[in-house]
HTML snippet that shows the backbone in 3Dmol.js (N, CA, C, O; Angstrom):
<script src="https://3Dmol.org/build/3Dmol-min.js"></script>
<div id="view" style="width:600px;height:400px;position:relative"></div>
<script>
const pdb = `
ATOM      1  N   UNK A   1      16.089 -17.862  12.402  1.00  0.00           N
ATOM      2  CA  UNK A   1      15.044 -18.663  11.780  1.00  0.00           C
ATOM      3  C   UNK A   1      14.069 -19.111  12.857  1.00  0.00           C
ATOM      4  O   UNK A   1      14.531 -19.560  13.906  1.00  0.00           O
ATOM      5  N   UNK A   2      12.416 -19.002  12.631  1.00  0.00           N
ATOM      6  CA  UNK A   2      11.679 -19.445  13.342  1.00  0.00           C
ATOM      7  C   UNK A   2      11.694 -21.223  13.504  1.00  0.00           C
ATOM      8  O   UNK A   2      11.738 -21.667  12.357  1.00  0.00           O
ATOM      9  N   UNK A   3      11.678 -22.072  14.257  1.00  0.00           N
ATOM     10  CA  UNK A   3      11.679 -23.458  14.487  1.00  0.00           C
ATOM     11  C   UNK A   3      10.456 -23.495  14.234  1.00  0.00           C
ATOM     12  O   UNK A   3       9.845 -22.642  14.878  1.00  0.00           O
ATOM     13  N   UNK A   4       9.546 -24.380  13.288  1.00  0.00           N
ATOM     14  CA  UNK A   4       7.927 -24.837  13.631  1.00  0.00           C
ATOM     15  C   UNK A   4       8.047 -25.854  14.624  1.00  0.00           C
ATOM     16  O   UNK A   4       6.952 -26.112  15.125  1.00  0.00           O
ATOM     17  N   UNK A   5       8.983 -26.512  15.077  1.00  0.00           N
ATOM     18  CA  UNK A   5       8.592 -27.364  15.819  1.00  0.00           C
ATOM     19  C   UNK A   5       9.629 -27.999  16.611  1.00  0.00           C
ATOM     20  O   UNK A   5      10.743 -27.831  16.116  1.00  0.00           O
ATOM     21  N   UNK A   6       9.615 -28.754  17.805  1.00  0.00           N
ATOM     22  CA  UNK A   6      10.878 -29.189  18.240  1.00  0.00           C
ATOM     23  C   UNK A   6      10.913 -28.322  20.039  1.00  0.00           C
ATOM     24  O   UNK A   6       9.841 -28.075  20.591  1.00  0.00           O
ATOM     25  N   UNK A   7      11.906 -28.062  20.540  1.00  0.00           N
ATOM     26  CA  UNK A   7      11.843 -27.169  21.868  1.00  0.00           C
ATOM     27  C   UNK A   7      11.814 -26.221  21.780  1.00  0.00           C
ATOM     28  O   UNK A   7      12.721 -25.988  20.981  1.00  0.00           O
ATOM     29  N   UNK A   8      11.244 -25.045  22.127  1.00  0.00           N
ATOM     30  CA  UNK A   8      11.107 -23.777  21.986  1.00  0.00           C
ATOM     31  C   UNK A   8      12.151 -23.058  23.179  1.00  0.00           C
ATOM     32  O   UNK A   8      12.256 -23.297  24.382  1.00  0.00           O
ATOM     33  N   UNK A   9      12.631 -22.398  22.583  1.00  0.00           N
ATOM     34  CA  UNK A   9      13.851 -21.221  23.376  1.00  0.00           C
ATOM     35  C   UNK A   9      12.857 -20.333  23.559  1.00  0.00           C
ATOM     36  O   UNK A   9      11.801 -20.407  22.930  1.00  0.00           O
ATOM     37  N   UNK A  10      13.210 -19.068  24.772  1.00  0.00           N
ATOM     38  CA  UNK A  10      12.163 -18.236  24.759  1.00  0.00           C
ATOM     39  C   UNK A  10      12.375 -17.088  23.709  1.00  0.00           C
ATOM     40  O   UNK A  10      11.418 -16.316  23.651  1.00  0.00           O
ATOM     41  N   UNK A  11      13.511 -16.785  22.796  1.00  0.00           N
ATOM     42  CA  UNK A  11      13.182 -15.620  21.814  1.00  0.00           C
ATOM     43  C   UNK A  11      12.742 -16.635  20.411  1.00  0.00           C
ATOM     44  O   UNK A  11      12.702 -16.053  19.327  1.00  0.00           O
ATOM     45  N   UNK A  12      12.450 -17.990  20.442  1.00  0.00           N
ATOM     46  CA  UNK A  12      11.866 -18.046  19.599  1.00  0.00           C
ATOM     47  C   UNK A  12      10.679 -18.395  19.680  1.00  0.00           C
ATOM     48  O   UNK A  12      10.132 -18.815  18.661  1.00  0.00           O
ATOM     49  N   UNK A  13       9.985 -18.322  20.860  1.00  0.00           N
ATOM     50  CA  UNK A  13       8.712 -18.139  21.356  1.00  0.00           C
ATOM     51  C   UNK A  13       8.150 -17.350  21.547  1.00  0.00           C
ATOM     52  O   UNK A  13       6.971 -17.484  21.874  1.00  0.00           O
ATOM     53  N   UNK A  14       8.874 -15.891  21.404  1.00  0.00           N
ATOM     54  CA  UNK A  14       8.332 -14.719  21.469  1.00  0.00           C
ATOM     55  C   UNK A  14       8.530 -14.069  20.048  1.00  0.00           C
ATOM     56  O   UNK A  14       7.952 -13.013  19.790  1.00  0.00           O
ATOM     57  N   UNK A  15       9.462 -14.782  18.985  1.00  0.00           N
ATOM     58  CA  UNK A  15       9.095 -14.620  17.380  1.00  0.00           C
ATOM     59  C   UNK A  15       7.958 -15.280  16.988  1.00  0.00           C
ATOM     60  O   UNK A  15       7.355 -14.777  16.040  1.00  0.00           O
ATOM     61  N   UNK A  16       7.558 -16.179  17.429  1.00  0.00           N
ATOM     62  CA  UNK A  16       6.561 -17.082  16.744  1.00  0.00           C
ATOM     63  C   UNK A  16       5.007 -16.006  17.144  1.00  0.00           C
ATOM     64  O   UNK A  16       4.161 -15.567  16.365  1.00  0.00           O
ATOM     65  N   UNK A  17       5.101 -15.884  18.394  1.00  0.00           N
ATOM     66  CA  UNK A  17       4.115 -15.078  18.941  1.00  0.00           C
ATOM     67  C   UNK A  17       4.230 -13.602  18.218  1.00  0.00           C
ATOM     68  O   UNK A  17       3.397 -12.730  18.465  1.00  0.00           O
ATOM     69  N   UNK A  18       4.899 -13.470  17.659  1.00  0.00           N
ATOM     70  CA  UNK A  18       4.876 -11.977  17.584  1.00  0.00           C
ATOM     71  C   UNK A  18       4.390 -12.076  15.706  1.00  0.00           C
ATOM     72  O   UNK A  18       3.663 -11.238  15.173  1.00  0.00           O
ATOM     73  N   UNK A  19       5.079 -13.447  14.877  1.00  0.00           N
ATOM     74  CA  UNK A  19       4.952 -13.498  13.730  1.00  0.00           C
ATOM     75  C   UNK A  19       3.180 -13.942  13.712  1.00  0.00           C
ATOM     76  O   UNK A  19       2.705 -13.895  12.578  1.00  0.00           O
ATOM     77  N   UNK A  20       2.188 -14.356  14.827  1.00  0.00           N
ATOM     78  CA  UNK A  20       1.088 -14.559  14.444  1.00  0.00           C
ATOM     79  C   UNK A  20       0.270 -12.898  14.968  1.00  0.00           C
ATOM     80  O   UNK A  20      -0.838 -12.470  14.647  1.00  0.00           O
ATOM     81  N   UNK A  21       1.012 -12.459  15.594  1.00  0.00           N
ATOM     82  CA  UNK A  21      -0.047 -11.137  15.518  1.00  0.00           C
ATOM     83  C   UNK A  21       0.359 -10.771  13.983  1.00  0.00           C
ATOM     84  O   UNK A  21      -0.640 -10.778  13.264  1.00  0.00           O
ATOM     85  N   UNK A  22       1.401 -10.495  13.385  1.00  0.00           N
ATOM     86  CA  UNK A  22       1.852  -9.972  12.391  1.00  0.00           C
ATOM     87  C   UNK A  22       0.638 -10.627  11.289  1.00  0.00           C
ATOM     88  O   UNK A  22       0.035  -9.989  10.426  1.00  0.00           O
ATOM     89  N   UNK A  23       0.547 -11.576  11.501  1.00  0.00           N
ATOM     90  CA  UNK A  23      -0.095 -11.982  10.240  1.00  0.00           C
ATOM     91  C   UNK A  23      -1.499 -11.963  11.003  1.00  0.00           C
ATOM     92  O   UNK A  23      -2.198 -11.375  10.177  1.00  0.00           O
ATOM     93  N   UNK A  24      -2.103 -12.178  11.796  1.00  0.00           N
ATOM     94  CA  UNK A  24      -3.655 -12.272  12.513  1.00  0.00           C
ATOM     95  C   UNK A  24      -3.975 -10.849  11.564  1.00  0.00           C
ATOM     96  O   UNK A  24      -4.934 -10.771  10.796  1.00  0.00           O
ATOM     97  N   UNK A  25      -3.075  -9.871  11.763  1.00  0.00           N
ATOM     98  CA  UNK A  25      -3.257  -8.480  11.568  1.00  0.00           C
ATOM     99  C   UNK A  25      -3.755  -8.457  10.249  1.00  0.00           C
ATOM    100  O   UNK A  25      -4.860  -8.064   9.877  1.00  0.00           O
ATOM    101  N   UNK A  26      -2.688  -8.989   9.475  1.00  0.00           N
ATOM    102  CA  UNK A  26      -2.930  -8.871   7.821  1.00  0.00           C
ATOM    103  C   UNK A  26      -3.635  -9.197   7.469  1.00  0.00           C
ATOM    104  O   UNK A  26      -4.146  -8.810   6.418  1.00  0.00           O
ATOM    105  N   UNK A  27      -4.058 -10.163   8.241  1.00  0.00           N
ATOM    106  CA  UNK A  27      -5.664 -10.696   7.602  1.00  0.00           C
ATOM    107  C   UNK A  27      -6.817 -10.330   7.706  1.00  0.00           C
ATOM    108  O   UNK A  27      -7.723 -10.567   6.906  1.00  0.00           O
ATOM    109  N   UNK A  28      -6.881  -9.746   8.661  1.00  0.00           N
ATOM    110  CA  UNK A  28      -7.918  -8.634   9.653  1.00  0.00           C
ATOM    111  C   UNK A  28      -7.716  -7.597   8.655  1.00  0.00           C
ATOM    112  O   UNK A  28      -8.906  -7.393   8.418  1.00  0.00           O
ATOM    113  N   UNK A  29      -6.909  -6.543   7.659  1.00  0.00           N
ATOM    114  CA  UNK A  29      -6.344  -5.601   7.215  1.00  0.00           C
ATOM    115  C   UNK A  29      -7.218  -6.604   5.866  1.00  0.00           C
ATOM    116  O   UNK A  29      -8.372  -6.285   5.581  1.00  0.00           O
ATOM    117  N   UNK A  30      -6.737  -7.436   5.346  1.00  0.00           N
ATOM    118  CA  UNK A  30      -7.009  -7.958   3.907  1.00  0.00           C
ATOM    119  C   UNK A  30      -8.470  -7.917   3.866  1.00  0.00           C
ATOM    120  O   UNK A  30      -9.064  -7.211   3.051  1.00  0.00           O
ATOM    121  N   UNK A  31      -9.016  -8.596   4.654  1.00  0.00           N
ATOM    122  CA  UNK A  31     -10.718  -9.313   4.835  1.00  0.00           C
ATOM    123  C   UNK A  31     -11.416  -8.143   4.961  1.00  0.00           C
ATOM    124  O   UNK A  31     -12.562  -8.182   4.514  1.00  0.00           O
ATOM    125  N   UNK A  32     -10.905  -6.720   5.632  1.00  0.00           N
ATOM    126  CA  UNK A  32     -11.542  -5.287   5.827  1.00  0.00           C
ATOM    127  C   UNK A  32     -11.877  -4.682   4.550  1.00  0.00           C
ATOM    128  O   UNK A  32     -13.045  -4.323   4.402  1.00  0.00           O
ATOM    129  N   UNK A  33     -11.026  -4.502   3.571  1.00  0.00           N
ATOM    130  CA  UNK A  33     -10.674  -3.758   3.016  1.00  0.00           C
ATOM    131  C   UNK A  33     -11.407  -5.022   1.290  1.00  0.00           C
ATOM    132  O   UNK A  33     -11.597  -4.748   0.105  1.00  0.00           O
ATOM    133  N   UNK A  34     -11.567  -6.227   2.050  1.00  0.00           N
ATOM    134  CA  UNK A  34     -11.968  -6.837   0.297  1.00  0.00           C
ATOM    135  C   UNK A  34     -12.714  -6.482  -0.664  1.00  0.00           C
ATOM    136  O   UNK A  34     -12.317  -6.597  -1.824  1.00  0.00           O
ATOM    137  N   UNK A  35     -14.144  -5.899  -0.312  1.00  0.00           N
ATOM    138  CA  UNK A  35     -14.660  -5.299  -0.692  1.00  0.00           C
ATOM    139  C   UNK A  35     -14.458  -3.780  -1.731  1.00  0.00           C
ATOM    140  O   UNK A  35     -15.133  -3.421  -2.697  1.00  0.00           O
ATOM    141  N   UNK A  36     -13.444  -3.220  -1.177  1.00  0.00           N
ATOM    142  CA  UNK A  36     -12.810  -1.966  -1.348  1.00  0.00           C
ATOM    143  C   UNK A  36     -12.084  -2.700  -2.963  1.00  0.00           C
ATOM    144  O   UNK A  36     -12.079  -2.167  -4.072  1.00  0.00           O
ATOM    145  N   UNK A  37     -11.663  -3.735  -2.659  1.00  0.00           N
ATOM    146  CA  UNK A  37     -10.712  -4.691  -3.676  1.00  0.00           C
ATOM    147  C   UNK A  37     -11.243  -4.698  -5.174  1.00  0.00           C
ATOM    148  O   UNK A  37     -10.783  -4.427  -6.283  1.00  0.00           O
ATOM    149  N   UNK A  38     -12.445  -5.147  -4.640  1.00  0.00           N
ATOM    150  CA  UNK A  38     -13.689  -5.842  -5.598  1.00  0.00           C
ATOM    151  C   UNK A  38     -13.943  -4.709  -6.645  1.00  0.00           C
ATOM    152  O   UNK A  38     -13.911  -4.815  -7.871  1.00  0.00           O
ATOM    153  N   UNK A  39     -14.159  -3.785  -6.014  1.00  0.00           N
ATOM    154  CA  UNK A  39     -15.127  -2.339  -6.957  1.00  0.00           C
ATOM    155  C   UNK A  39     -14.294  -1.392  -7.017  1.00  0.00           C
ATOM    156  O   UNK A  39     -14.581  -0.478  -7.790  1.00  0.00           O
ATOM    157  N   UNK A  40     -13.225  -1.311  -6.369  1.00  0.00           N
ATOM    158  CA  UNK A  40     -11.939  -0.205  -6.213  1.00  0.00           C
ATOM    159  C   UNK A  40     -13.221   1.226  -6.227  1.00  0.00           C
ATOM    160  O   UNK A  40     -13.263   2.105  -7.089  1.00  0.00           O
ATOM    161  N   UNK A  41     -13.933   1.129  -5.310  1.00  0.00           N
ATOM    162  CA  UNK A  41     -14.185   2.601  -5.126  1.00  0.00           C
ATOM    163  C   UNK A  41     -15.170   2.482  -3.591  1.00  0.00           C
ATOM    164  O   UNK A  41     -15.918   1.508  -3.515  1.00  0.00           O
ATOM    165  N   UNK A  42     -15.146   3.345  -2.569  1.00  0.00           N
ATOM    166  CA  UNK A  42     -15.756   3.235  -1.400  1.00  0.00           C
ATOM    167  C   UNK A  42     -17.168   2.177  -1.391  1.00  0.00           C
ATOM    168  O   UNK A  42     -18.125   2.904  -1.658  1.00  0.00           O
ATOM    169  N   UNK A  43     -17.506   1.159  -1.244  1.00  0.00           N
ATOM    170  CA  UNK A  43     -18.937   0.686  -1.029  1.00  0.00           C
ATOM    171  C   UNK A  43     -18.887  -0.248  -0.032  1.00  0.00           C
ATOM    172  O   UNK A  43     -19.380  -1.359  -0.228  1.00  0.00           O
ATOM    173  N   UNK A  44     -18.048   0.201   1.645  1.00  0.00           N
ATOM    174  CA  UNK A  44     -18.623  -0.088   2.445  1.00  0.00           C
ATOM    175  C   UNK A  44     -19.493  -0.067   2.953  1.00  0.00           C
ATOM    176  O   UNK A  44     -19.672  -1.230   3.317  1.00  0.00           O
ATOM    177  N   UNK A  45     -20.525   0.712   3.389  1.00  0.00           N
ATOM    178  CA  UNK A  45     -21.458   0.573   3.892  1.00  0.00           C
ATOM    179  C   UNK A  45     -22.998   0.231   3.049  1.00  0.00           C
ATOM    180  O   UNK A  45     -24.043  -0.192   3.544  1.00  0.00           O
ATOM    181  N   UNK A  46     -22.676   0.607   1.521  1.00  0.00           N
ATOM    182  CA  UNK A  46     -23.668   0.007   0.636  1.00  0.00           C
ATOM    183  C   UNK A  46     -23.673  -1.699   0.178  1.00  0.00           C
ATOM    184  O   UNK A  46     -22.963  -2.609   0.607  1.00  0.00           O
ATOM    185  N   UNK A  47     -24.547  -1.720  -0.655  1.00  0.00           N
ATOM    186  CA  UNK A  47     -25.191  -3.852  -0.843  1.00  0.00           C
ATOM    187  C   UNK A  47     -23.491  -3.991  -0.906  1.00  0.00           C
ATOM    188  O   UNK A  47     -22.776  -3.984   0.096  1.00  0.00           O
ATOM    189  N   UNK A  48     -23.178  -4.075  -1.820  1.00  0.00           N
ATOM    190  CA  UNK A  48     -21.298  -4.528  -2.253  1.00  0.00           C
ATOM    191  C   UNK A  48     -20.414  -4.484  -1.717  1.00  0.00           C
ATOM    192  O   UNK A  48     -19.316  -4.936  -2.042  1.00  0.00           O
ATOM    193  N   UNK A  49     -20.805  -3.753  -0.483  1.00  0.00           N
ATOM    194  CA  UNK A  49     -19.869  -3.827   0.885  1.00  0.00           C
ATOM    195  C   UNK A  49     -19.866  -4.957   1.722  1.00  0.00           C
ATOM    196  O   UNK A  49     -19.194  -5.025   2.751  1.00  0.00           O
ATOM    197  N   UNK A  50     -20.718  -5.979   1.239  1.00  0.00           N
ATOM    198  CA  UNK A  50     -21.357  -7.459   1.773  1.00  0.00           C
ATOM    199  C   UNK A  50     -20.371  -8.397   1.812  1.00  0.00           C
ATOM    200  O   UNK A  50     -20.194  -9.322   2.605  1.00  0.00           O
ATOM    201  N   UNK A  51     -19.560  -7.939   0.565  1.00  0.00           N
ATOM    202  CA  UNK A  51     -18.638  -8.729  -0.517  1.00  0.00           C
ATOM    203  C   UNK A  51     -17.615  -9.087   1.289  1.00  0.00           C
ATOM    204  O   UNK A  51     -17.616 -10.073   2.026  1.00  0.00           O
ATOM    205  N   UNK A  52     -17.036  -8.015   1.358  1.00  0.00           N
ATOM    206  CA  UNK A  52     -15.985  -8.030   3.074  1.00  0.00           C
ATOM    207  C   UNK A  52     -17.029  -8.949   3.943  1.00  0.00           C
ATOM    208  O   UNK A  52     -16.831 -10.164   3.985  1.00  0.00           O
ATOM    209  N   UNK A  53     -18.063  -8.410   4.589  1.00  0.00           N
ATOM    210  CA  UNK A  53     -18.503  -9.322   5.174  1.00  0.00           C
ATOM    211  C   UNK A  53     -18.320 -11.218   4.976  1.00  0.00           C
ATOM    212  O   UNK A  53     -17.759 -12.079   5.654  1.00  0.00           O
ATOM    213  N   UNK A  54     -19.027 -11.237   3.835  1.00  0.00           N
ATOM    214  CA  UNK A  54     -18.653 -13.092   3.233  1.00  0.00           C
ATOM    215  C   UNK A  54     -17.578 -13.492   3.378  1.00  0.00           C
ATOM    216  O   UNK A  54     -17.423 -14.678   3.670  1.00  0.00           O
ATOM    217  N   UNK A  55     -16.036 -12.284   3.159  1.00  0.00           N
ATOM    218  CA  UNK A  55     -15.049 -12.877   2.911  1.00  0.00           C
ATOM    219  C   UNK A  55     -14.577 -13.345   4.908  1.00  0.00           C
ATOM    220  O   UNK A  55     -14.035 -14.368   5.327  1.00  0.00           O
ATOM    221  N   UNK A  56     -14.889 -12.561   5.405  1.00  0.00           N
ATOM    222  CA  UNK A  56     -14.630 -13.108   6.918  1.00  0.00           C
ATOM    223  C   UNK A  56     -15.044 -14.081   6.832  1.00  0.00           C
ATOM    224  O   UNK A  56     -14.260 -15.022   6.956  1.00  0.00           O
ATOM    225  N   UNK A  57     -16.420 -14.355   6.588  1.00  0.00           N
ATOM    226  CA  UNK A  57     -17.132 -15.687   7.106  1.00  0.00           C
ATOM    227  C   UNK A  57     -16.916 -16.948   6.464  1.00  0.00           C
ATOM    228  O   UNK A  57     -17.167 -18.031   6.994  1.00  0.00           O
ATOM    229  N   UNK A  58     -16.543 -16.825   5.549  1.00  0.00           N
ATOM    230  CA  UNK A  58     -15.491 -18.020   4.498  1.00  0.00           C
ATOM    231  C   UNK A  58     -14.332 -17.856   5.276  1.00  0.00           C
ATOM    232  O   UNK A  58     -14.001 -19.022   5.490  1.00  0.00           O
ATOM    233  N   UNK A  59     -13.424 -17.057   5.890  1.00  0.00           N
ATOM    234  CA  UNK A  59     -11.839 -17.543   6.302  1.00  0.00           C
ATOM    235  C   UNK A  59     -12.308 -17.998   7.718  1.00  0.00           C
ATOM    236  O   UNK A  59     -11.801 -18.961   8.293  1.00  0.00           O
ATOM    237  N   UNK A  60     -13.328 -17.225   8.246  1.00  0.00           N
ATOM    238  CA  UNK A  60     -13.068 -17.885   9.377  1.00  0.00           C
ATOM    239  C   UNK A  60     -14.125 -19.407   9.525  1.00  0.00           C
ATOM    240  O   UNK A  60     -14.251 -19.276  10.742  1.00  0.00           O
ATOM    241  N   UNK A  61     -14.497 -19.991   9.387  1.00  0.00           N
ATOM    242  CA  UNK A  61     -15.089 -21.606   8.169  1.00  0.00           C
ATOM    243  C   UNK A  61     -14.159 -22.140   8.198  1.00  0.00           C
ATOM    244  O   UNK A  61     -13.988 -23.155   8.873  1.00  0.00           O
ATOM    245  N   UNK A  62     -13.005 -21.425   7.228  1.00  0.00           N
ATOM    246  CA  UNK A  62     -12.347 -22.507   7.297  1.00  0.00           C
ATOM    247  C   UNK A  62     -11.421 -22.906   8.244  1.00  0.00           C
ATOM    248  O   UNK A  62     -11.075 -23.978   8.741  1.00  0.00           O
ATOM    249  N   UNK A  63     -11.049 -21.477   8.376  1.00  0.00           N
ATOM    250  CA  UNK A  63      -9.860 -21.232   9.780  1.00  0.00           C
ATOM    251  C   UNK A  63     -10.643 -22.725  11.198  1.00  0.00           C
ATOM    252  O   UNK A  63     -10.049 -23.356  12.072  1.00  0.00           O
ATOM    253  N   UNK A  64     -11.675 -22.734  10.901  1.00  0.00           N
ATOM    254  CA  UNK A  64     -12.465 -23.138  12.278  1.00  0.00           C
ATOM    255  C   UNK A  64     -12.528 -24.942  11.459  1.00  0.00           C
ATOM    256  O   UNK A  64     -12.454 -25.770  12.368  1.00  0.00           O
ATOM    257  N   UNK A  65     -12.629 -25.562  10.190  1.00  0.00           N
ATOM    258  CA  UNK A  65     -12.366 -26.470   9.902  1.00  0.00           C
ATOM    259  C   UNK A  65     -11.095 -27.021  10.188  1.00  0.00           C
ATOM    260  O   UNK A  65     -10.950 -28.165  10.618  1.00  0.00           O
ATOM    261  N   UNK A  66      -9.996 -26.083   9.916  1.00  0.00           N
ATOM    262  CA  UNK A  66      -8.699 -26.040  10.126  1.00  0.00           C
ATOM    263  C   UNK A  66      -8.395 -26.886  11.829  1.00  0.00           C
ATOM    264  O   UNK A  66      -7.964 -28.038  11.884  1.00  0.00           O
ATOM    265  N   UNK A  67      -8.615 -26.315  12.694  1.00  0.00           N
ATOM    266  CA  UNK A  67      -8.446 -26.413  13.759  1.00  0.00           C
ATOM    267  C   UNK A  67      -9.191 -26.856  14.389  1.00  0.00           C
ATOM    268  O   UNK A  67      -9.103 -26.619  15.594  1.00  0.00           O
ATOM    269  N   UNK A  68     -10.367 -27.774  13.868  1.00  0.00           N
ATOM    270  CA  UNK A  68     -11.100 -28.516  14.770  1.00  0.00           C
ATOM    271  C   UNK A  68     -10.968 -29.823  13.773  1.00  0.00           C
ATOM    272  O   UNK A  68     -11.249 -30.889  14.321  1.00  0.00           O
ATOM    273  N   UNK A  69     -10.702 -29.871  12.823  1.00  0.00           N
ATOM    274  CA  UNK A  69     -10.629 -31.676  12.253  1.00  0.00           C
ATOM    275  C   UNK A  69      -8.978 -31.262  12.070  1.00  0.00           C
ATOM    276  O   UNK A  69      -8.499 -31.072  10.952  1.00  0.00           O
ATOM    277  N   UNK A  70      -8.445 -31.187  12.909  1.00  0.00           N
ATOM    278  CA  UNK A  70      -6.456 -31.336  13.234  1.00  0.00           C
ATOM    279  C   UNK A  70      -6.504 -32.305  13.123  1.00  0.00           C
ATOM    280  O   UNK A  70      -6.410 -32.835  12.016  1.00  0.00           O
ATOM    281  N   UNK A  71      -6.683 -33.003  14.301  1.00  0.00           N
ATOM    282  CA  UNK A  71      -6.800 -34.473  14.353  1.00  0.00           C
ATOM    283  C   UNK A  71      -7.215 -35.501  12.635  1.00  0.00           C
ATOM    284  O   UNK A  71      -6.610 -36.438  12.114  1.00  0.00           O
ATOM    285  N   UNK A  72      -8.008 -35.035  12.372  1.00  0.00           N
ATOM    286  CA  UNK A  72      -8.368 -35.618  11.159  1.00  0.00           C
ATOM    287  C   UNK A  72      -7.279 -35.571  10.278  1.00  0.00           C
ATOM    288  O   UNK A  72      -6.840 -36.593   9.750  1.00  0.00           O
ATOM    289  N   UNK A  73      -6.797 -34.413  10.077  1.00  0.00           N
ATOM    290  CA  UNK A  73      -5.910 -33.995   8.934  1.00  0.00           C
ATOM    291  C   UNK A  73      -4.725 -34.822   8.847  1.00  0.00           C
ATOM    292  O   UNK A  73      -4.292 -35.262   7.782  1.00  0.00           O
ATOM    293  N   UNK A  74      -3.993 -35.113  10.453  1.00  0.00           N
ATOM    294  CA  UNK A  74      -3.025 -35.455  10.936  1.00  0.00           C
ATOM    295  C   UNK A  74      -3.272 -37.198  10.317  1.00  0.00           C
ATOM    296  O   UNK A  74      -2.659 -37.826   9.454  1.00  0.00           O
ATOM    297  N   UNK A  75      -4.416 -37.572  11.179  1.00  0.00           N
ATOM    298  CA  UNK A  75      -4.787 -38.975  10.558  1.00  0.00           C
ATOM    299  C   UNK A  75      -4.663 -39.099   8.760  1.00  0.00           C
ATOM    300  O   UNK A  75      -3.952 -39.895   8.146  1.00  0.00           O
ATOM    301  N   UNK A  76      -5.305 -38.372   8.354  1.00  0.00           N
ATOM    302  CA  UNK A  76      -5.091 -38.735   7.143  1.00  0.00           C
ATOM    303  C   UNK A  76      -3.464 -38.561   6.210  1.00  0.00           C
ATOM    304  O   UNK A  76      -3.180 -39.418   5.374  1.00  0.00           O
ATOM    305  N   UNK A  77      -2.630 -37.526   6.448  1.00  0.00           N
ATOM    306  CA  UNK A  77      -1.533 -37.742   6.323  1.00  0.00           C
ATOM    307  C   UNK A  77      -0.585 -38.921   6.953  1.00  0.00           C
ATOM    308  O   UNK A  77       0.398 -39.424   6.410  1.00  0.00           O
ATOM    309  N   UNK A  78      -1.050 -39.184   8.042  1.00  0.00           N
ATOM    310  CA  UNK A  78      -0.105 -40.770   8.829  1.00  0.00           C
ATOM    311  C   UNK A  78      -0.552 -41.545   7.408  1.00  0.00           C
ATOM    312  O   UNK A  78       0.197 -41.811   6.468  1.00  0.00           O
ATOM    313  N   UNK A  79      -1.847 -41.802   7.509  1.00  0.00           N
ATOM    314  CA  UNK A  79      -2.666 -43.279   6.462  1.00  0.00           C
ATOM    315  C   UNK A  79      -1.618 -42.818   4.886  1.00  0.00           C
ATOM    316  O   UNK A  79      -1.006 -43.634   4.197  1.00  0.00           O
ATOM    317  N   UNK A  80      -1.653 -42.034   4.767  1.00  0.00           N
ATOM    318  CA  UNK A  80      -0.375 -41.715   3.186  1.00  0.00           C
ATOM    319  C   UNK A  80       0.697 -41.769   3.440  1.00  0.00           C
ATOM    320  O   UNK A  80       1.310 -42.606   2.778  1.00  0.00           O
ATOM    321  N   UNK A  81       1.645 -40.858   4.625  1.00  0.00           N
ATOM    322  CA  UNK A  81       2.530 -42.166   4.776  1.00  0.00           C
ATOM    323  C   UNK A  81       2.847 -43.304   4.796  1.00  0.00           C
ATOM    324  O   UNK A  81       3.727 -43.650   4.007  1.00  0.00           O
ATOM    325  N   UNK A  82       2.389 -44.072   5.491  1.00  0.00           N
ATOM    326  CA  UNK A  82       2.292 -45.212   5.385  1.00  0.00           C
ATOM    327  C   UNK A  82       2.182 -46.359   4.044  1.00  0.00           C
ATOM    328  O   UNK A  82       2.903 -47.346   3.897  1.00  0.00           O
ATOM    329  N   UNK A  83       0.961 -45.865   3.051  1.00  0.00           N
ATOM    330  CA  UNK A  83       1.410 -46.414   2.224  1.00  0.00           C
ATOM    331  C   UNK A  83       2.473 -46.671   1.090  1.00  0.00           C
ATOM    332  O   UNK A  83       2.385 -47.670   0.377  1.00  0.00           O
TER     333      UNK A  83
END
`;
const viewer = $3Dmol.createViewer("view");
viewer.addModel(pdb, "pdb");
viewer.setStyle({}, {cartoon: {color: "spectrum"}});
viewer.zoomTo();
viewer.render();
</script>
C-alpha cells in the first residue's frame, strides 16, 4: 500500500514517484486524444480539434489553482474542523 503521508521508506518513495508518472501519463494520453472523444472520428488538426486544446487549458487552470491556493485550501478545511 502506498502511505499518503507520514515517513517515507525508500520503495515507497519510489511507488509514489512512479504512481505520478503513471497517472501524469494518463492524463497527457486523455487530454490528447479528447477531441478524438468528442466527434469519434479524426479532427485533429481541423476547427474541432480545438476541443483537446481547451481541455489542457482547463486541467491545467486548475491543476495550477490546485497548487498555488494549497495553503488556502488547507486553511479552509482547519476553519471546518474546528467548528
Amino acid at each position: 500500500m502506498i502511505d499518503a503521508g507520514g515517513e517515507a521508506k525508500s520503495w515507497r518513495l519510489a511507488a509514489r514517484r512512479l504512481l505520478c508518472v503513471f497517472y501524469g501519463a494518463a492524463a497527457a494520453l486523455t487530454l490528447d486524444e479528447f477531441a478524438l472523444w468528442l466527434n469519434l472520428r479524426d479532427v485533429y488538426w481541423a476547427r474541432e480539434g480545438r476541443a483537446s486544446l481547451d481541455a489542457v487549458v482547463l486541467f491545467a487552470a486548475f491543476l495550477l489553482v490546485g497548487i498555488t491556493g494549497a495553503p488556502l485550501w488547507r486553511g479552509i478545511v482547519r476553519e471546518f474542523r474546528r467548528s
